[in-house]
C-alpha positions as CSV (number, residue, x, y, z in Angstrom):
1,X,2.8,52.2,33.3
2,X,4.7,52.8,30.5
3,X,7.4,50.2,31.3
4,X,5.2,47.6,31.9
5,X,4.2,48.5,27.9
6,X,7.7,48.5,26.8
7,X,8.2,44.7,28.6
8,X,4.4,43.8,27.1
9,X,5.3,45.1,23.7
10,X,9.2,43.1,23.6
11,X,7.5,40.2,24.7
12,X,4.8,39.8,21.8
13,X,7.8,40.8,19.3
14,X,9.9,38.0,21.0
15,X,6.8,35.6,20.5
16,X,6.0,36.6,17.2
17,X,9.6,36.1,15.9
18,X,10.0,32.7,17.7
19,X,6.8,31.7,16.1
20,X,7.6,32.7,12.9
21,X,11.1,30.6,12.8
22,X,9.2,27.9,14.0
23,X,9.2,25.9,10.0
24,X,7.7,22.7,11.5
25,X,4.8,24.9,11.9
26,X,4.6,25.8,8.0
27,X,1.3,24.4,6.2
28,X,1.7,23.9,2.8
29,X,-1.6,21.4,2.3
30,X,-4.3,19.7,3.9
31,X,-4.9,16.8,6.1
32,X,-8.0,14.5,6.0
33,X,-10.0,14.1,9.1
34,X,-12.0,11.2,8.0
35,X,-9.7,8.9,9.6
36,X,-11.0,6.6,12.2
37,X,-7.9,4.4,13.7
38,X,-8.5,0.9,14.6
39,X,-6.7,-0.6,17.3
40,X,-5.1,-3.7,17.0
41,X,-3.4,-6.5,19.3
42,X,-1.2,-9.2,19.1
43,X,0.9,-9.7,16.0
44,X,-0.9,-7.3,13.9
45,X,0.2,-4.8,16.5
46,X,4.0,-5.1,16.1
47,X,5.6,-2.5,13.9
48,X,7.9,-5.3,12.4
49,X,4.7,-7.0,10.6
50,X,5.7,-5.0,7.7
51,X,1.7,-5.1,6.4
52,X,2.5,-5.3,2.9
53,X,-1.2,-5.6,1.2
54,X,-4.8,-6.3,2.2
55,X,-7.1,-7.6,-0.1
56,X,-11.1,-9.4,0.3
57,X,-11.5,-13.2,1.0
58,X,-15.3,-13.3,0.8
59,X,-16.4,-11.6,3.4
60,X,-12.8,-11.4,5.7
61,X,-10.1,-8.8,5.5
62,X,-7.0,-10.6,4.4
63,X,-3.4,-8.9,5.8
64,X,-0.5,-9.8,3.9
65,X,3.1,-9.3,5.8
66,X,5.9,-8.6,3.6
67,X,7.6,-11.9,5.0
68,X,5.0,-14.4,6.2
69,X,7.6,-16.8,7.1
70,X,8.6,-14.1,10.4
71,X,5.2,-15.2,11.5
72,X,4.9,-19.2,12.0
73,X,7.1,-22.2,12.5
74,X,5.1,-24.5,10.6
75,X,5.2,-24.5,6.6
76,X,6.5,-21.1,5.7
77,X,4.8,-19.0,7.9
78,X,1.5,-17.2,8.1
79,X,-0.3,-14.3,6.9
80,X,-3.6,-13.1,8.7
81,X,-7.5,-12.1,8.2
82,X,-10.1,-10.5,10.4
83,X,-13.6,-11.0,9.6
84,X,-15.6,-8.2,8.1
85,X,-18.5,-8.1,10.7
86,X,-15.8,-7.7,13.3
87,X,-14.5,-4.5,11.6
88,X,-18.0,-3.4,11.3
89,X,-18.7,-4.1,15.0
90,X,-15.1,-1.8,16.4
91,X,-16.5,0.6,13.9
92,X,-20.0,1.4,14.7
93,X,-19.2,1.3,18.7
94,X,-20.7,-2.4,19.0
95,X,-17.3,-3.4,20.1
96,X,-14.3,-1.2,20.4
97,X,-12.0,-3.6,22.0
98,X,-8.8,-3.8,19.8
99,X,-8.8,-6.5,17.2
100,X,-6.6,-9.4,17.1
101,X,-6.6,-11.2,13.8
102,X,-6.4,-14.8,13.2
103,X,-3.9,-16.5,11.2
104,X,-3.9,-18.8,8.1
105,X,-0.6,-20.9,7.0
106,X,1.0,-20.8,4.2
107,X,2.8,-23.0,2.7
108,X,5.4,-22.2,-0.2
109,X,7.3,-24.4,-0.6
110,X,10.4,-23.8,-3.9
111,X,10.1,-20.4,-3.7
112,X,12.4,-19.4,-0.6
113,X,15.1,-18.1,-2.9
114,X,13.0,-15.4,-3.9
115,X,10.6,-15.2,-1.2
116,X,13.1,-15.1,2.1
117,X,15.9,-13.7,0.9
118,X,17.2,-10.4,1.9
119,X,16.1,-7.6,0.7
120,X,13.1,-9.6,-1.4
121,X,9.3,-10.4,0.0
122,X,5.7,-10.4,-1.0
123,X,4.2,-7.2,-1.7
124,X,0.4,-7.8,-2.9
125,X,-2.0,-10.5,-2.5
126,X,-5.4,-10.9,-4.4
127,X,-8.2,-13.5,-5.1
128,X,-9.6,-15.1,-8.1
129,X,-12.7,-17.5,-5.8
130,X,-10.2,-19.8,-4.4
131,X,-7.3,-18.7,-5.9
132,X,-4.9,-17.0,-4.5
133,X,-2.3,-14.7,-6.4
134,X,0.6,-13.0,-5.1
135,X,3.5,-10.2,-6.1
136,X,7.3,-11.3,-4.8
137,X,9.7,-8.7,-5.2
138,X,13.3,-10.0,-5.1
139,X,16.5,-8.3,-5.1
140,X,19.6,-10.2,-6.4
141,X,22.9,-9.1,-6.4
142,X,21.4,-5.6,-6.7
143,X,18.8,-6.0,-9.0
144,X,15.4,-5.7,-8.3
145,X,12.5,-8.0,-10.5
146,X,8.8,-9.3,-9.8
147,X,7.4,-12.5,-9.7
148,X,3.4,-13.4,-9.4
149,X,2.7,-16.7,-8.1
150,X,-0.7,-18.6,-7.8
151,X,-1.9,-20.9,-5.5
152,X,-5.0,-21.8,-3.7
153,X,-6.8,-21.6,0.0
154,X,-8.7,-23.6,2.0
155,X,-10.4,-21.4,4.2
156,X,-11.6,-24.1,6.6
157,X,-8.2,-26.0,7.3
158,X,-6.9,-22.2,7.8
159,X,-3.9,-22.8,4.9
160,X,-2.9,-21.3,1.6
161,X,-0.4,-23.5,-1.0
162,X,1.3,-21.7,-2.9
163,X,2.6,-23.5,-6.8
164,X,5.9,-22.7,-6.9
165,X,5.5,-23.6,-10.6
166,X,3.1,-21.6,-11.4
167,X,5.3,-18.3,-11.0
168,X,6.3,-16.0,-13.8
169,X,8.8,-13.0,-14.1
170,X,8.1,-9.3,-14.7
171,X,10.6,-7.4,-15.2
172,X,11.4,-4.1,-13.5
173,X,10.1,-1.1,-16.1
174,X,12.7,1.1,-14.3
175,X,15.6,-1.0,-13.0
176,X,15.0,1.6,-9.6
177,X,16.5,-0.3,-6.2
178,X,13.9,-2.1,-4.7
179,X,10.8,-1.2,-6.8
180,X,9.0,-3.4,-8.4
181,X,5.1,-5.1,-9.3
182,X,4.2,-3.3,-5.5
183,X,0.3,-4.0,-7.0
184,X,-2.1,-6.7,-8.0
185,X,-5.8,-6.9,-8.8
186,X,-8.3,-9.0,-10.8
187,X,-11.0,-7.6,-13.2
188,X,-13.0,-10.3,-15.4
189,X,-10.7,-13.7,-14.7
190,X,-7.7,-12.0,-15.5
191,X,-4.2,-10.8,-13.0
192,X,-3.2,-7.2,-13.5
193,X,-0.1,-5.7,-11.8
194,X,1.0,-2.4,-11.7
195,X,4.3,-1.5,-11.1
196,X,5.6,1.1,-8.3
197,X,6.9,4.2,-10.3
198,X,5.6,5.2,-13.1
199,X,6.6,9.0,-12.9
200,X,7.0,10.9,-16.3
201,X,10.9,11.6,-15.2
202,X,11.6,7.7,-14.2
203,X,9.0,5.9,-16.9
204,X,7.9,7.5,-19.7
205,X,6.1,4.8,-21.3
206,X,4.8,2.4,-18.1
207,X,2.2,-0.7,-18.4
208,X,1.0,-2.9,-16.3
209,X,1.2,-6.8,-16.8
210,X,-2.0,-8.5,-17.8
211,X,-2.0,-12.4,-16.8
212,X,-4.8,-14.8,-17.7
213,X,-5.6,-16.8,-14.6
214,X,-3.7,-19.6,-15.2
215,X,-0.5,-17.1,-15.5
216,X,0.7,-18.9,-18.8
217,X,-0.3,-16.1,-20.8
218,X,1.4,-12.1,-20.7
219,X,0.7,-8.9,-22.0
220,X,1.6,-5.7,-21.5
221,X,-1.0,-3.1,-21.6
222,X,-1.1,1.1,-21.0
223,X,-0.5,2.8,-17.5
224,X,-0.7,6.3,-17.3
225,X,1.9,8.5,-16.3
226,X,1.8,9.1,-12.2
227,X,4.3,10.5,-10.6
228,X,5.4,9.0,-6.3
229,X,4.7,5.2,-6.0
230,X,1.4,3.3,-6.3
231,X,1.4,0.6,-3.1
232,X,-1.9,-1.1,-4.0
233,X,-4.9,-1.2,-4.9
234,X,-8.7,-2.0,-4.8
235,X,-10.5,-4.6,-6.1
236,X,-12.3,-3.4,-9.5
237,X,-15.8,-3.1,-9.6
238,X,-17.7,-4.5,-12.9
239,X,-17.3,-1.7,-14.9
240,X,-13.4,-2.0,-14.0
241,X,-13.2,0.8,-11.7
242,X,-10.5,0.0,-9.0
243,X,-8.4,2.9,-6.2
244,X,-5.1,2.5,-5.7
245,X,-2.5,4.4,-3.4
246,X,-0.4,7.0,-4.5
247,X,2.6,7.8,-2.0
248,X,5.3,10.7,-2.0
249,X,8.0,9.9,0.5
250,X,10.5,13.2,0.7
251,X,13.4,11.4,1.1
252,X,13.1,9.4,-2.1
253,X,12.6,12.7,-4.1
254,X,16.1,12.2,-5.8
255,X,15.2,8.2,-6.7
256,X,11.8,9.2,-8.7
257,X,12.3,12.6,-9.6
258,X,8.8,14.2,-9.2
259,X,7.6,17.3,-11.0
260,X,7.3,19.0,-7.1
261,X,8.4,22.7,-6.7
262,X,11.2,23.2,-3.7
263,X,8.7,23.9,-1.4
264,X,6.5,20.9,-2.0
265,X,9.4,18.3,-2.3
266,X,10.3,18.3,1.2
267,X,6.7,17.4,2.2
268,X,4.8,13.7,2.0
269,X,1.6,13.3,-0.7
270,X,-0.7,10.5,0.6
271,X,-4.0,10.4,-1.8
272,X,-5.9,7.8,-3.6
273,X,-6.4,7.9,-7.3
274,X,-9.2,6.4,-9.2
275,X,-8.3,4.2,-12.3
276,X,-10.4,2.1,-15.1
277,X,-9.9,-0.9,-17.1
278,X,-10.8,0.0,-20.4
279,X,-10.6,-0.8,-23.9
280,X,-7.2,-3.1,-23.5
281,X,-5.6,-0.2,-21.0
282,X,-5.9,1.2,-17.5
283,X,-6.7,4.8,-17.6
284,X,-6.8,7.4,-15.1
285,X,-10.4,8.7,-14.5
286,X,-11.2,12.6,-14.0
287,X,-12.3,12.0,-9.9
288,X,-10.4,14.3,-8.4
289,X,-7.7,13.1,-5.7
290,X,-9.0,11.7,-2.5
291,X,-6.2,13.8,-0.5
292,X,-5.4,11.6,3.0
293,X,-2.1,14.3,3.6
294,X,-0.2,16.5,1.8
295,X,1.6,19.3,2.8
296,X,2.1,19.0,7.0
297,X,4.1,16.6,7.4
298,X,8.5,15.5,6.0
299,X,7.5,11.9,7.0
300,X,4.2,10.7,6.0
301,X,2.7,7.1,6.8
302,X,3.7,4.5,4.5
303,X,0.3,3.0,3.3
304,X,0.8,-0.4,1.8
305,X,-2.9,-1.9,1.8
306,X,-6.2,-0.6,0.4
307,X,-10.1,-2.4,0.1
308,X,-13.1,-0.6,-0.7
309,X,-15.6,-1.3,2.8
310,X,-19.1,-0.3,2.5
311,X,-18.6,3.7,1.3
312,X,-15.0,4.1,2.1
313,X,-11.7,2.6,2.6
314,X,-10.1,0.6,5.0
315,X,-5.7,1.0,4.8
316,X,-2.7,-0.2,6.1
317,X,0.6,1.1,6.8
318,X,3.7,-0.6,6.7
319,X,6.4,-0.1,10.1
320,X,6.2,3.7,8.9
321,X,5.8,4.9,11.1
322,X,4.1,1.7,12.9
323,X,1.4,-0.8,11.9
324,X,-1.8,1.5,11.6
325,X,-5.1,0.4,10.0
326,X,-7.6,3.5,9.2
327,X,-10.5,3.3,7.9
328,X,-11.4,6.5,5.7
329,X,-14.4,7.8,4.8
């Protein structure tokens, strides 16, 4: 008897001490459970689509690659939309076959040298009616700026044109590798974008570019500090209300040099933040962080699209760590 307690008792010690060594298994936050995954087919399945924004086209879910010309022979490419009754269909059980989206070409032509080369793509998409608008980062010889480009769709011949004319320059606020004007939205016939890091230790005075419609007009206007990258954003609502993404990856802690402790630095933040236009500025309202992860995992999904739907969210990764589209709420 009593040896059969001496092997009992080494056991749990052994058990306990492997468990407590085990620092995958440390919790430092939370993870939402309001997810609901949608399954996908076709192209919008493949990790390599890069989703690089979504944005609302009436009443369909537009889904922006980062390089559209990967994704047709004809023009320069295509980018893709589902239609909003479909996603309503998967999501109340109607239909919960996975969803293939359809395609509309676009056409781009002039703006190849900052739109296909390497290193360079589209990041955001949004709509004024029938026009279309559209972030391009591009990387040359190192450096990293922002274009926005106009252009218009016509839904029924499945086709966006893009005015290679129309484009104007913004300037990196932080000269960081590969960041650059990752949002755009609309609010009252005017293009806002907002550019990817504006922490306190990378920008200490960030804005975001405010466009007239026609993009032939620029100012800059006041972004408050926020540490991690925004991705994108929600339309704003008519008081000027919009959500945007807020992203910690831990292995870009050195390049934007967030206020995080040692023990939070090695973990991803995923949470969406609530802004307003208001009075010539975009402030940061006082609703609390809508916390999606923090704290369980060192990899984190890279979310790269956000629309309001109905009372919640519907996102988009990037290829980290695959194409995913949730919808939150």
């Amino acid at each position: 008897m009593k040896l059969k307690f001496l092997v009992f008792f080494i056991l749990s010690i052994s058990f306990i001490f492997i468990v407590s060594c085990r620092t995958d298994e440390k919790v430092i936050g939370e993870k939402s459970s309001n997810l609901t995954h949608i399954q996908l087919e076709g192209d919008l399945a493949e990790r390599r689509l890069e989703a690089s924004g979504l944005t609302w086209y009436k009443d369909n879910l537009i889904i922006l690659p980062q390089f559209p010309h990967k994704w047709d022979d004809q023009f320069d490419g295509a980018i893709y939309f589902i239609p909003k009754e479909r996603i309503e269909s998967y999501l109340n059980g109607e239909n919960r076959n996975p969803i293939k989206g359809e395609k509309i070409l676009f056409a781009a032509e002039g703006l190849d040298e900052i739109g296909k080369r390497k290193g360079s793509g589209y990041e955001a998409i949004t709509f004024i009616d029938d026009s279309v608008y559209l972030s391009i980062e591009s990387v040359n010889g190192g450096e990293s700026t922002s274009y926005i480009v106009s252009g218009v769709i016509n839904f029924e011949e499945r086709k966006i044109t893009l005015n290679a004319n129309s484009k104007i320059e913004v300037e990196s606020q932080t000269g960081i590798h590969n960041m650059g004007e990752e949002t755009i939205l609309t609010y009252n016939a005017s293009v806002f974008s907002i550019h990817e890091a504006n922490g306190a230790n990378v920008n200490e005075l960030p804005t975001a570019a405010k466009l007239n419609e026609n993009l032939k007009e620029k100012e800059k206007i006041s972004f408050p500090n926020i540490e991690y990258r925004i991705t994108d954003a929600t339309s704003a609502d008519t008081v000027g209300k919009f959500f945007a993404i807020n992203y910690f990856f831990p292995g870009e802690f050195d390049k934007l040099k967030p206020n995080l402790s040692e023990e939070e630095k090695d973990y991803a933040i995923e949470q969406i933040l609530e802004f307003q236009i208001l009075d010539g500025k975009i402030i940061r309202t006082k609703k609390a962080p809508i916390v999606i992860q923090k704290g369980k995992s060192k990899k984190g999904s890279n979310w790269e699209g956000i629309v309001k739907l109905n009372e919640g969210f519907l996102m988009i990764t990037d290829m980290f760590p695959e194409t995913v589209l949730v919808y939150y709420k």
